[in-house]
C-alpha positions as CSV (number, residue, x, y, z in Angstrom):
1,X,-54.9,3.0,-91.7
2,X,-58.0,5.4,-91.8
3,X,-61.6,4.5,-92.4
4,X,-61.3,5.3,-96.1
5,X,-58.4,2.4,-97.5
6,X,-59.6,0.0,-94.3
7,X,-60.1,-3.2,-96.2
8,X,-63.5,-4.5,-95.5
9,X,-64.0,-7.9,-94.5
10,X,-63.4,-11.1,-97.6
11,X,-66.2,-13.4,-97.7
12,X,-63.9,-15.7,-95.9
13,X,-63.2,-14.0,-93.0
14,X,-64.5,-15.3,-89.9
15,X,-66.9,-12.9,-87.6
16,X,-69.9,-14.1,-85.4
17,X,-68.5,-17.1,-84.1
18,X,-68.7,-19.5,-81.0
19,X,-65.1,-17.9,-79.3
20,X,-65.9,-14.5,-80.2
21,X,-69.6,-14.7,-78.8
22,X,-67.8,-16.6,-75.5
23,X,-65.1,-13.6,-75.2
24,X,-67.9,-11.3,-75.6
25,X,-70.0,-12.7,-73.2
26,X,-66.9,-12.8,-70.5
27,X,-65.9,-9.3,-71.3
28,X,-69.2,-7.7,-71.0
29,X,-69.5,-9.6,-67.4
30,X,-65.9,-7.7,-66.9
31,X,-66.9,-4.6,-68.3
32,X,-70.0,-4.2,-66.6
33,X,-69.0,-5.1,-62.9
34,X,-65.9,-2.5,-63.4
35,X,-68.0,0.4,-65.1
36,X,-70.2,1.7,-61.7
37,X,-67.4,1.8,-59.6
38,X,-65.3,3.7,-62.7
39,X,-68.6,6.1,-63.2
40,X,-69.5,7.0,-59.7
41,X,-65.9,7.6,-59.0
42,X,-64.6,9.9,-62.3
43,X,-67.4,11.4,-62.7
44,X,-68.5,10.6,-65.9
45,X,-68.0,7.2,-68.0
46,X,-65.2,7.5,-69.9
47,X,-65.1,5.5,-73.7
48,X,-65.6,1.7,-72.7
49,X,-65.2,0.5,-76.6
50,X,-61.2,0.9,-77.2
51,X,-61.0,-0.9,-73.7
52,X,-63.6,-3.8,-74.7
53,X,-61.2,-3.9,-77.5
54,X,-57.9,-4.3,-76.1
55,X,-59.8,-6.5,-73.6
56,X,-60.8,-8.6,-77.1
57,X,-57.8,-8.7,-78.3
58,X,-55.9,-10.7,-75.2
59,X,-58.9,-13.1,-74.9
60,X,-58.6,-13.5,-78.9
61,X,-55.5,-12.9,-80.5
62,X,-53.3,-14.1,-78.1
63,X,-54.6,-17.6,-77.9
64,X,-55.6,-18.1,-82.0
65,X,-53.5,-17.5,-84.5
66,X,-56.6,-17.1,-87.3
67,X,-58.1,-14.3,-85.2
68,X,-59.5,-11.2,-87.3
69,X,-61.0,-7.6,-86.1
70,X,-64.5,-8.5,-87.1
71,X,-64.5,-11.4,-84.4
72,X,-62.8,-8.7,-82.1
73,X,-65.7,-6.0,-83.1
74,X,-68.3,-8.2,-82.0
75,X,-66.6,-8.4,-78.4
76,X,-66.3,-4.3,-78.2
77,X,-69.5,-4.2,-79.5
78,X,-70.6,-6.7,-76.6
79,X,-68.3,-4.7,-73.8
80,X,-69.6,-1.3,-75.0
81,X,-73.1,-2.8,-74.4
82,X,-72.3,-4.3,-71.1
83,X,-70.8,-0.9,-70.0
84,X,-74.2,1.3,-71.5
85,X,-76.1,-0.4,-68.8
86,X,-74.1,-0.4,-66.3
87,X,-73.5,3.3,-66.7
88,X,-77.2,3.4,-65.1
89,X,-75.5,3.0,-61.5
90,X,-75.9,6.2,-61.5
91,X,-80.0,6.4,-61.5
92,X,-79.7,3.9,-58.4
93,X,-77.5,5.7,-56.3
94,X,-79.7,8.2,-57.2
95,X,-82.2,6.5,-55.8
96,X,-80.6,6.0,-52.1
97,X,-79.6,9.4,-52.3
98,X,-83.4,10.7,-52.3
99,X,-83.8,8.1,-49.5
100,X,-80.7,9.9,-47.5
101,X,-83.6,12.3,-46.7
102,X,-86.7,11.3,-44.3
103,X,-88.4,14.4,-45.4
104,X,-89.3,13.4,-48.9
105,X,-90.8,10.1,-47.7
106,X,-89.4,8.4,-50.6
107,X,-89.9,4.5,-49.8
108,X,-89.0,3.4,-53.7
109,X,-86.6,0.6,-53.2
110,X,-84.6,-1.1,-56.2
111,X,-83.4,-4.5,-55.1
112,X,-80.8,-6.4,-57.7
113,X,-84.0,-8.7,-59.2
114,X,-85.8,-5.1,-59.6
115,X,-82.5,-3.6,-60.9
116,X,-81.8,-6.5,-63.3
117,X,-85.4,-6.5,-64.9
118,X,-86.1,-3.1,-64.9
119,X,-82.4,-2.0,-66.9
120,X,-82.6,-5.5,-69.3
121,X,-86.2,-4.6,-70.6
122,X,-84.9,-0.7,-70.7
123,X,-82.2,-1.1,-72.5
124,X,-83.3,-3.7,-74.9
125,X,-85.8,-1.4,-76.1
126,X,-83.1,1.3,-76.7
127,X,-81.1,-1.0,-78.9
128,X,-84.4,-2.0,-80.8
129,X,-85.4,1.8,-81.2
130,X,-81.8,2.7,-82.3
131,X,-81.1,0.4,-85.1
132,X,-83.5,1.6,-87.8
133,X,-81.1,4.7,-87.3
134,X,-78.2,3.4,-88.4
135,X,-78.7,4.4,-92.1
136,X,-79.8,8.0,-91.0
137,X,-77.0,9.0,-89.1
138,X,-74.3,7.0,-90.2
139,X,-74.5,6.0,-93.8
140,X,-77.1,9.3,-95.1
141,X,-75.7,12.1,-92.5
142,X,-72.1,10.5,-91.9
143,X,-71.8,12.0,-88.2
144,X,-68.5,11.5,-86.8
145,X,-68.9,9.7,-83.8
146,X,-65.2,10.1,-82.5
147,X,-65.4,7.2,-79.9
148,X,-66.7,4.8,-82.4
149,X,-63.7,6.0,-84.8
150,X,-61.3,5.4,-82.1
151,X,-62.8,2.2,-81.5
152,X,-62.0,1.1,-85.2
153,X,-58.7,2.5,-85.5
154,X,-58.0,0.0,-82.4
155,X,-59.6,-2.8,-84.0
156,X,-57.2,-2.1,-87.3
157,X,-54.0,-1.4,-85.4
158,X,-54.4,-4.7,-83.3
159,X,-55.3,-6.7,-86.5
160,X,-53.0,-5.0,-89.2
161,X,-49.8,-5.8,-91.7
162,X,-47.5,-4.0,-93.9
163,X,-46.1,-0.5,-94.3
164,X,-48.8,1.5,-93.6
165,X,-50.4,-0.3,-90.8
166,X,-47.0,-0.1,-89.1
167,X,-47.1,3.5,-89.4
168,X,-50.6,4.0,-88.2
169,X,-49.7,1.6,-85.5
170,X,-47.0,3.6,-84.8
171,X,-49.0,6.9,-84.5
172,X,-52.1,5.0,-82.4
173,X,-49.2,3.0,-80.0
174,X,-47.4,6.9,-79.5
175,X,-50.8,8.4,-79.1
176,X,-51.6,6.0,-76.5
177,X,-49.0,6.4,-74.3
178,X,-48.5,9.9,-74.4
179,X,-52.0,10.1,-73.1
180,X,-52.0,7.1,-70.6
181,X,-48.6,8.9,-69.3
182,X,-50.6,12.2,-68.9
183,X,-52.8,11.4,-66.9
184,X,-50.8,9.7,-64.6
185,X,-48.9,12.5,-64.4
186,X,-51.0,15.6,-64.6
187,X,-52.4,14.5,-60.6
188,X,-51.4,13.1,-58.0
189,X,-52.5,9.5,-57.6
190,X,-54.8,9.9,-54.9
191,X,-57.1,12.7,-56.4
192,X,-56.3,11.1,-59.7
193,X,-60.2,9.2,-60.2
194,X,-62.2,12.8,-59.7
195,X,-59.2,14.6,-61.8
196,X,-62.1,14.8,-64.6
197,X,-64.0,17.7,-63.6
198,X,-61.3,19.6,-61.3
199,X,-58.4,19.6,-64.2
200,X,-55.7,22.0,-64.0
201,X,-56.3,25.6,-65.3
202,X,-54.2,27.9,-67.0
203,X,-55.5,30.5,-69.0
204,X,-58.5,31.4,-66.0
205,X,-59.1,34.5,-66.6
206,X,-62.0,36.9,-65.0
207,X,-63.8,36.6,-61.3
208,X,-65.8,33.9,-62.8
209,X,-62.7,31.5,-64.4
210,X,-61.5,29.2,-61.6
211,X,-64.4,29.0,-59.4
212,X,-66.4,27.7,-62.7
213,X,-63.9,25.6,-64.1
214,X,-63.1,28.1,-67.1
215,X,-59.6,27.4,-68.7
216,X,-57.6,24.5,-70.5
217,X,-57.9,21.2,-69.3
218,X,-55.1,18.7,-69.2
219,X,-56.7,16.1,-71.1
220,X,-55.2,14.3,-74.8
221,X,-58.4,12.4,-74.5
222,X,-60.5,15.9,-75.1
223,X,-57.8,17.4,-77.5
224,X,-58.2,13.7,-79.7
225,X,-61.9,14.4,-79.8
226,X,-61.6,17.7,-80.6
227,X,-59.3,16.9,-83.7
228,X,-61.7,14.4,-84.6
229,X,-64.8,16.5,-84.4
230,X,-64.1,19.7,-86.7
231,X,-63.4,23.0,-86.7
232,X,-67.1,24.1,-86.6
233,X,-68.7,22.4,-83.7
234,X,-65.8,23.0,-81.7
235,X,-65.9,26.7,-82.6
236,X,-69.8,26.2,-81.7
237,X,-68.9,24.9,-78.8
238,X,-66.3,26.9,-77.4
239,X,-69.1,29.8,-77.9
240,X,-71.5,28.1,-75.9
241,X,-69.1,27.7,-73.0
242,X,-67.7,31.5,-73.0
243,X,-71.2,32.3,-72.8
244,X,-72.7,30.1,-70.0
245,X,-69.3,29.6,-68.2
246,X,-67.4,32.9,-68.3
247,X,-70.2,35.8,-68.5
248,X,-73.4,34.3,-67.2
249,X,-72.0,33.5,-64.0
250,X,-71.3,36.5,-62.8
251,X,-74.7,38.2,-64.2
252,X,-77.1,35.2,-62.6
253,X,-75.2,36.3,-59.0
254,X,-75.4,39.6,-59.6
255,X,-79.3,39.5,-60.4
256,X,-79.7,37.5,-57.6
257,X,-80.9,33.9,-59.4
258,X,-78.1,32.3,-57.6
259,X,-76.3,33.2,-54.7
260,X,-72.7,31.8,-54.6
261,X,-70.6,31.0,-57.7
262,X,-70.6,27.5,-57.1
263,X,-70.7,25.0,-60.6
264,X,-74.0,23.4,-58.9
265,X,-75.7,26.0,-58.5
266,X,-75.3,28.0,-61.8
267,X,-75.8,24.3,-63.6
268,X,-79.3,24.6,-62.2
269,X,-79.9,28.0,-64.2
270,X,-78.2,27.0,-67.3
271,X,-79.4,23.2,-68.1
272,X,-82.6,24.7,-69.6
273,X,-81.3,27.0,-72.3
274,X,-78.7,24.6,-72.8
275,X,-81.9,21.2,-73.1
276,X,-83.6,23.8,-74.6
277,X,-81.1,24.4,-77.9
278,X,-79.9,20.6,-78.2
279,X,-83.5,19.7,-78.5
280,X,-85.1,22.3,-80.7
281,X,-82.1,21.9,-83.0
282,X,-82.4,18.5,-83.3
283,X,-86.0,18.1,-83.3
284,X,-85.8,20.8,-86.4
285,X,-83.0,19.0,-88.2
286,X,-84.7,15.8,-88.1
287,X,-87.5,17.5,-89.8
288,X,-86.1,19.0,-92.4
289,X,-84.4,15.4,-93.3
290,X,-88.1,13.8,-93.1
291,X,-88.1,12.5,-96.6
292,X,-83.9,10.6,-95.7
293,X,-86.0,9.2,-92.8
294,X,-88.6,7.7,-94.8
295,X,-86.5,6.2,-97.3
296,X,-84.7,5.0,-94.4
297,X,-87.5,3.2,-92.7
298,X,-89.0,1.8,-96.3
299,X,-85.5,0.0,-97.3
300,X,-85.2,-1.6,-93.6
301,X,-89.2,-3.0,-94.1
302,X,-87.8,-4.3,-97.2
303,X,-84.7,-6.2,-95.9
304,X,-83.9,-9.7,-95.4
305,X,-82.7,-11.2,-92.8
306,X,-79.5,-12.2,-95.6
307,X,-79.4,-8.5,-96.2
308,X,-77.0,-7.8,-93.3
309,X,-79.3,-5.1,-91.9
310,X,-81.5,-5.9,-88.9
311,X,-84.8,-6.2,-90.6
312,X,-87.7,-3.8,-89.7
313,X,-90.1,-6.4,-89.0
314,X,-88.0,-7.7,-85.7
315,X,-87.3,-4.0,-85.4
316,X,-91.1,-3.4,-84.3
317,X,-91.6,-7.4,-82.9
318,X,-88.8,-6.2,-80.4
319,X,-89.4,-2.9,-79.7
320,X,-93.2,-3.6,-78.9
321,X,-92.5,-6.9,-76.6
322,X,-89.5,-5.2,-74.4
323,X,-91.6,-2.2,-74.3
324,X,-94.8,-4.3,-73.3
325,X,-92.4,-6.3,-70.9
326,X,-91.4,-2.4,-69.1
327,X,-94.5,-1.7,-68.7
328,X,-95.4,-4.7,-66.8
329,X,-92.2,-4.4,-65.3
330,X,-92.6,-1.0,-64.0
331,X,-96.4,-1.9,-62.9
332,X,-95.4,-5.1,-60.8
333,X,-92.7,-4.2,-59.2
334,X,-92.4,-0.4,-59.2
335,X,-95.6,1.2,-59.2
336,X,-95.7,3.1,-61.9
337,X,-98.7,3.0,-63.9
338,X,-99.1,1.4,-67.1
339,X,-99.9,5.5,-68.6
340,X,-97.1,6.7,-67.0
341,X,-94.7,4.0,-68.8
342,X,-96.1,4.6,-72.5
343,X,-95.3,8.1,-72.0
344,X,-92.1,7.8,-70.8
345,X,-91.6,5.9,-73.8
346,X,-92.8,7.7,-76.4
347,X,-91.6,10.7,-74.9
348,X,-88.0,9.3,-75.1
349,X,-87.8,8.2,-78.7
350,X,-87.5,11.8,-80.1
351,X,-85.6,12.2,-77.2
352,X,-82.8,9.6,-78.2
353,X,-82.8,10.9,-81.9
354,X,-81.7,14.3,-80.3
355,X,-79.0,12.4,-78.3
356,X,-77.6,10.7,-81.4
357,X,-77.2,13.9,-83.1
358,X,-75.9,15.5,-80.4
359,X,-73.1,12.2,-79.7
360,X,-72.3,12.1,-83.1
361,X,-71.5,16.0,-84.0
362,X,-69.7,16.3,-80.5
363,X,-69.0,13.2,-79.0
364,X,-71.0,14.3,-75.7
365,X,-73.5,12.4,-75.0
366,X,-76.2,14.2,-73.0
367,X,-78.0,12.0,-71.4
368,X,-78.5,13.6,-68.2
369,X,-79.9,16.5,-70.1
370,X,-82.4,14.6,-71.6
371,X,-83.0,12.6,-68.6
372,X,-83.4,15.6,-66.8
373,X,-85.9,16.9,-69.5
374,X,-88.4,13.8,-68.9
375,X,-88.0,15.0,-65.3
376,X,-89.2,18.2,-66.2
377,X,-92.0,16.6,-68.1
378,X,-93.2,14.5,-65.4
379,X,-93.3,17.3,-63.1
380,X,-96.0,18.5,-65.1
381,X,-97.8,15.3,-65.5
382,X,-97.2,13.6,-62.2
383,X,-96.2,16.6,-59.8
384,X,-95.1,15.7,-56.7
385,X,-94.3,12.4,-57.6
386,X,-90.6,11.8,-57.1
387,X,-91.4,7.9,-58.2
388,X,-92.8,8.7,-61.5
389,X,-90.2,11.5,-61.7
390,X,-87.4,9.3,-61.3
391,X,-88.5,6.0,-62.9
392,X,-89.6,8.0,-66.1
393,X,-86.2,10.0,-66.6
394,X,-84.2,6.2,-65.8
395,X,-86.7,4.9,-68.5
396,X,-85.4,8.0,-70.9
397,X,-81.6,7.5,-69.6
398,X,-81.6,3.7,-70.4
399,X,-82.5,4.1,-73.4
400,X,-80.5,7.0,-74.5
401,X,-77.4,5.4,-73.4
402,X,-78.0,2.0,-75.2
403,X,-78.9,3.8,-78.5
404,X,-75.4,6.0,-78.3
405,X,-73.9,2.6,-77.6
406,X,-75.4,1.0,-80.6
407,X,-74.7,3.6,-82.6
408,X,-71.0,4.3,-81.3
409,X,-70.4,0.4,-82.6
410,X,-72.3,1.0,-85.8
411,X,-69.7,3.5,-86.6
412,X,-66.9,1.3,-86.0
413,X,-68.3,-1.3,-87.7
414,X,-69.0,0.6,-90.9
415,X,-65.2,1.4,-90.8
416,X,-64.1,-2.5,-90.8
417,X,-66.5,-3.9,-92.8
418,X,-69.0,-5.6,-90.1
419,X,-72.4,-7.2,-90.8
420,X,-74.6,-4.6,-88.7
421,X,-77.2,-7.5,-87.7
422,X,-74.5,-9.3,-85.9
423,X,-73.5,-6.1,-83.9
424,X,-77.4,-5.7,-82.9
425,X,-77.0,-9.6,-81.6
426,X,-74.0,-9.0,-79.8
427,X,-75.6,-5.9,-77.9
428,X,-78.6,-7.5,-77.4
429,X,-77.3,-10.3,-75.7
430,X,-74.9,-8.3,-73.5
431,X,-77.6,-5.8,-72.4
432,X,-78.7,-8.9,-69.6
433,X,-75.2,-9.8,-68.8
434,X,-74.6,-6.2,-67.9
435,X,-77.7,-5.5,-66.0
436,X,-77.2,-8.6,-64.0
437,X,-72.9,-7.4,-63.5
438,X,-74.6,-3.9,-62.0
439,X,-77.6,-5.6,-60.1
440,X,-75.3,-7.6,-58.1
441,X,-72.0,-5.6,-57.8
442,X,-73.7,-1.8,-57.2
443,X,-74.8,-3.2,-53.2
444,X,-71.3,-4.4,-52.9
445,X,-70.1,-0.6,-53.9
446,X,-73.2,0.6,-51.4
447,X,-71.6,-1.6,-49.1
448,X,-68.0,-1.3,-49.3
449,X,-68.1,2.4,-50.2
450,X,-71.2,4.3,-49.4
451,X,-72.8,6.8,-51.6
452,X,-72.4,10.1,-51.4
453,X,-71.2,11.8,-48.1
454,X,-68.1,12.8,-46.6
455,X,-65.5,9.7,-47.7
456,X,-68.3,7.5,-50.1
457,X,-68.7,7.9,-53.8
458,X,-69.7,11.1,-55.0
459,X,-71.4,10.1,-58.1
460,X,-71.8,13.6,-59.4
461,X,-74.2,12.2,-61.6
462,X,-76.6,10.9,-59.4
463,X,-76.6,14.1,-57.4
464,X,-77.9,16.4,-59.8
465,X,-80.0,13.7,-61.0
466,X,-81.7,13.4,-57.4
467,X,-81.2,17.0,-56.4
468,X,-83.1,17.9,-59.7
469,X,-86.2,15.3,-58.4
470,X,-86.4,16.9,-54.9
471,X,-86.6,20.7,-56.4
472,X,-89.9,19.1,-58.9
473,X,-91.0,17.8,-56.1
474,X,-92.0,21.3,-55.3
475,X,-93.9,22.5,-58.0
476,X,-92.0,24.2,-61.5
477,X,-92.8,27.2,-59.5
478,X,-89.6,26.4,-57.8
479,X,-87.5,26.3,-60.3
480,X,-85.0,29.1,-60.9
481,X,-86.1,32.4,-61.9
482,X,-85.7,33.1,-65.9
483,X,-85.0,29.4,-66.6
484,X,-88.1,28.9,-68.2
485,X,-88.2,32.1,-70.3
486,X,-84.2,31.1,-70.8
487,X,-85.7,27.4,-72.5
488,X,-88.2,29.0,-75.2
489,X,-85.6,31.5,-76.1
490,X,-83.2,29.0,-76.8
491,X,-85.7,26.5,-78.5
492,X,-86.7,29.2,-80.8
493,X,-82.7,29.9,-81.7
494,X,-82.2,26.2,-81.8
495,X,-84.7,25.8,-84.7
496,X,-83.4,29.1,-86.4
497,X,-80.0,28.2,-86.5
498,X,-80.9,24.5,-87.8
499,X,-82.3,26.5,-90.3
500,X,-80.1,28.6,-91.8
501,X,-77.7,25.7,-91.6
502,X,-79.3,24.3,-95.0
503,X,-78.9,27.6,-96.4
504,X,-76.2,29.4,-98.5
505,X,-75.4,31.2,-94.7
506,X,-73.9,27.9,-93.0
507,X,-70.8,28.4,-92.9
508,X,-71.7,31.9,-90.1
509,X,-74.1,30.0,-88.5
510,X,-72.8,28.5,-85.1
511,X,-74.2,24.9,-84.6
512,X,-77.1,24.6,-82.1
513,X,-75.9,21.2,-81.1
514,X,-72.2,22.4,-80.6
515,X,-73.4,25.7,-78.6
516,X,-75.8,23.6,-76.8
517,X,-73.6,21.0,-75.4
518,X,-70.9,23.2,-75.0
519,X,-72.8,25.1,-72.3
520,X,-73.3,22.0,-70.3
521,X,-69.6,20.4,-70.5
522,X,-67.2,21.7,-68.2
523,X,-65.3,24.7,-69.9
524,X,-62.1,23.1,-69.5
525,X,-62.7,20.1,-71.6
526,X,-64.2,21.9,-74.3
527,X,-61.4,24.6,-74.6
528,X,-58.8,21.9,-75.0
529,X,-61.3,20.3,-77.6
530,X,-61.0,23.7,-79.2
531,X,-56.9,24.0,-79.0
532,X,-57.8,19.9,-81.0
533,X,-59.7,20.9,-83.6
534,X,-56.8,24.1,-84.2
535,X,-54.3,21.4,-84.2
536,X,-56.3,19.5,-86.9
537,X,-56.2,22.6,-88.8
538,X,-52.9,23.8,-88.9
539,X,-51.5,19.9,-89.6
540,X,-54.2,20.2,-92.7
541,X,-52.9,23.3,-94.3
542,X,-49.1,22.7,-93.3
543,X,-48.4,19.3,-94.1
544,X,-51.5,17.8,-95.7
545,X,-49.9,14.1,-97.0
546,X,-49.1,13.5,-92.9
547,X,-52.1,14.6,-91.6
548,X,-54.3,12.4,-94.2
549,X,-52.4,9.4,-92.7
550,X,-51.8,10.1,-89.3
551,X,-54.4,12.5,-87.3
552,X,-57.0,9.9,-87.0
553,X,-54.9,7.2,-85.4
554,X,-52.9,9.6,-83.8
555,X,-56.3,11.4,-82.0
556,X,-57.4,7.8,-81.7
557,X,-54.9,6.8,-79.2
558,X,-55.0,10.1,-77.8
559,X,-58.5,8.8,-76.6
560,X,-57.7,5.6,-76.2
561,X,-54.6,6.3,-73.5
562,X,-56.9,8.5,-71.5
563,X,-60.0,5.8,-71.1
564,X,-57.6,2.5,-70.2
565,X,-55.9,4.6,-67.6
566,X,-59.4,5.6,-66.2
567,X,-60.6,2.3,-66.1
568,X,-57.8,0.2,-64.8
569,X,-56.9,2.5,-61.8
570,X,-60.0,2.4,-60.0
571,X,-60.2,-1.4,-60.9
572,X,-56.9,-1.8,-59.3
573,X,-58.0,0.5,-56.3
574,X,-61.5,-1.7,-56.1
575,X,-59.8,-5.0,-56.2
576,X,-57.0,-3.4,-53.6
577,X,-54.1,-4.0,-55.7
578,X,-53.5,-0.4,-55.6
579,X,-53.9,2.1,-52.2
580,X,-54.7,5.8,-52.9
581,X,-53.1,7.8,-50.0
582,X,-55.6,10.3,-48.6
């Protein structure tokens, strides 16, 4: 059962209720004490909505009979909040990394009250700056948003009848397990939570393939995004990462800009052409859709609150009191002037429009990128500063991560049937309930753990987000040499290939956003996106009937399989019900 013959919800069904605000509140809790220690472990935070699903579907469907998916989409929606801000675990073991070193004199301390304020007021105004969005990029544009697809198709499966929900059940369940089983597999157990960004490699090819991560990764999690996401921005993508992964390696050691072939390293070099394209191109794009983007904003002032949208008018109540609660936030108990807070902020908005483009054509979200952007930024305004530096991107990173959240559930929601202004409720009231689950449960990680080292959690992540703080530290003048000249070529190709994309030559013209994010995901992943989107092509032509019903469920659980399996085992390893052997 695909998005187009879903059944939307009858005017009977049941969907913001007492139980399914109660499960969602006690699933976000889970969701967000689990997600740090999943993050800083893997690498990267894998999709947290088809497991808030699941999750919503044993604390609803097992124990009432009348249960329905629009009950259960409000408790993914709450879980997928929950994990958003806990994904920021990341920006605080940041933060003791940069106090790992004496030299920077770095005295910035987040304690769990800090932590708690400072991520609900954050991410509260990313959910209220996101939702006047929803028409733009999901009703207008109709950007795929893969995880938010999967998301739904879990939702249906779990809540389905008849023929043809058997069969896409069947398709979703097969899916599922072949990819749950895969990973298991593809490692052995004890390297198995950092498998993510050291996959197996065949096809490396050239002195720059293994050492930079260049060849197919074993991953049905990427190959269901990349049958999800298209042809196109896969081709786009796969450009981008030949480029930056396979020949500029070799010319930036050769030229001297780095001096080892180490991912870190050449990372440094390539971020800015790579910020550089994702944000001209989606700066320009938004543009040239002013006019969808007014009409957008004019039908939300005119909505009731009976409408189903969120109206505009608690749109702007919300966004300016959380914002004027971060500011005095950030003054009180951070520092950081009152200036350096509205800038942050109003920096970040265009910022998270990018990010939303860029989430919904690719299913990447780039948030350090952008993060690291407002870095760059506030090395100009505040140099020296590592404080303003790293409270300003954390500012930019909170609120990029709740708006792909948001918008990730808007998606899924648009496939059931959902009222949207009970999805902005739910993810409102879980953005607190996860900041609190991270406050308290990221010292006991500190604690239990450590951060960074030899034997504590890497949190790859938080390294480059720090290392990135410390080079700024030093004046742009440190920065690599070409990277800046690398940025304004690529903003200026951004905005031409945005361009021609409205014109008779689109279907030659690679997609900024695809080359862009493809030069900052790790080859592997987006090759075996690549080999997806081949797979969704071939099915199309060969056997079209099948692959109408069954690519999207079967893609689905391809992503589904990948993300339970990522989140359970580290669970199990935290609550030491399972030992990795070393």
């Amino acid at each position: 059962m695909t998005q187009d013959n879903a059944p939307l919800r009858p005017p009977e069904g049941k969907e913001f209720t007492v139980r399914a605000v109660v499960a969602a509140m006690g699933v976000a809790a889970i969701i967000g004490g689990s997600y740090p220690y999943i993050v800083m472990k893997l690498g990267f935070g894998p999709n947290i909505s088809v497991v808030s699903a699941f999750f919503g579907y044993l604390a609803l469907g097992i124990i009432f009979r009348d249960y329905n998916r629009w009950e259960n989409n409000i408790v993914q929606t709450a879980g997928t909040s929950a994990g958003q801000t806990a994904f920021l675990c990341v920006l605080m073991a940041a933060f003791d990394m940069l106090h790992m070193d004496p030299s920077l004199n770095f005295d910035l301390v987040l304690t769990p009250f800090t932590s708690f304020l400072w991520l609900t007021t954050a991410g509260m105004l990313g959910v209220f700056l996101a939702v006047p969005m929803r028409q733009h990029f999901i009703v207008d544009e109709k950007l795929t948003y893969a995880d938010g697809i999967a998301a739904g198709e879990t939702l249906i499966v779990l809540d389905s009848r008849g023929p043809e929900a058997r069969a896409a059940a069947t398709s979703m369940g097969a899916g599922t397990v072949l990819s749950a089983l895969f990973m298991v597999i593809r490692e052995d157990a004890h390297i198995l939570a950092a498998a993510w960004y050291r996959v197996p490699e065949m096809l490396a090819v050239g002195p720059t393939g293994p050492s930079m991560g260049f060849g197919v990764g074993w991953s049905l999690l990427s190959l269901g995004s990349g049958m999800l996401v298209g042809l196109r921005v896969n081709l786009s993508m796969l450009i981008g990462t030949v480029i930056s992964w396979y020949f500029a390696p070799g010319l930036l050691l050769k030229y001297g800009v780095v001096d080892a072939l180490v991912r870190k390293k050449v990372l440094l070099w390539i971020m800015w052409p790579a910020t550089g394209m994702l944000i001209a191109g989606g700066l320009t794009a938004l543009f040239m859709r002013w006019s969808i983007l007014v009409r957008t904003f004019k039908n939300l002032s005119l909505a009731k609150v009976d409408s189903g949208d969120f109206p505009m008018n608690w749109v702007i109540a919300g966004s300016v009191i959380s914002g004027a609660a971060l500011m005095l936030v950030q003054k009180l108990f951070l520092g950081i002037p009152v200036w350096m807070t509205f800038v942050a902020i109003l920096f970040s908005v265009p910022l998270m429009l990018v990010g939303l483009r860029v989430l919904g054509e690719t299913n990447w979200g780039p948030i350090s990128a952008l993060s690291n952007m407002m870095q760059a930024v506030f090395g100009v305004l505040a140099p020296g500063n590592i404080a303003a530096n790293m409270v300003a991107s954390g500012v930019t990173g909170s609120i990029a991560t709740e708006s792909e959240g948001l918008m990730q559930d808007f998606k899924t929601g648009e496939m059931i049937g959902s009222t949207p202004r009970f999805l902005t409720y739910a993810q409102l009231m879980a953005v607190p309930v996860g900041a609190a689950a991270v406050s308290y449960v990221y010292p006991l990680l500190r604690k239990t753990y450590g951060i960074g080292g030899e034997h504590g959690l890497q949190s790859p992540i938080s390294q480059k987000w720090s290392g990135f703080a410390q080079l700024l530290s030093k004046g742009l003048s440190a920065l690599p040499e070409g990277a800046l000249v690398a940025l304004g070529v690529a903003c200026v190709l951004g905005a031409a290939f945005t361009l021609l994309e409205g014109t008779r030559f689109k279907k030659w013209t690679p997609s900024p956003t695809g080359l862009g994010i493809g030069m900052l995901v790790p080859a592997s992943a987006v090759i075996t996106m690549f080999l997806g989107a081949v797979v969704d092509m071939v099915w199309a032509r060969l056997h079209p009937q099948s692959h109408e019903r069954h690519l999207t469920p079967l893609a689905s659980g391809f992503i589904a399989g990948e993300a339970i399996v990522a989140v359970i085992i580290p669970i199990l390893v935290a609550v030491g019900l399972l030992t990795l052997q070393p």
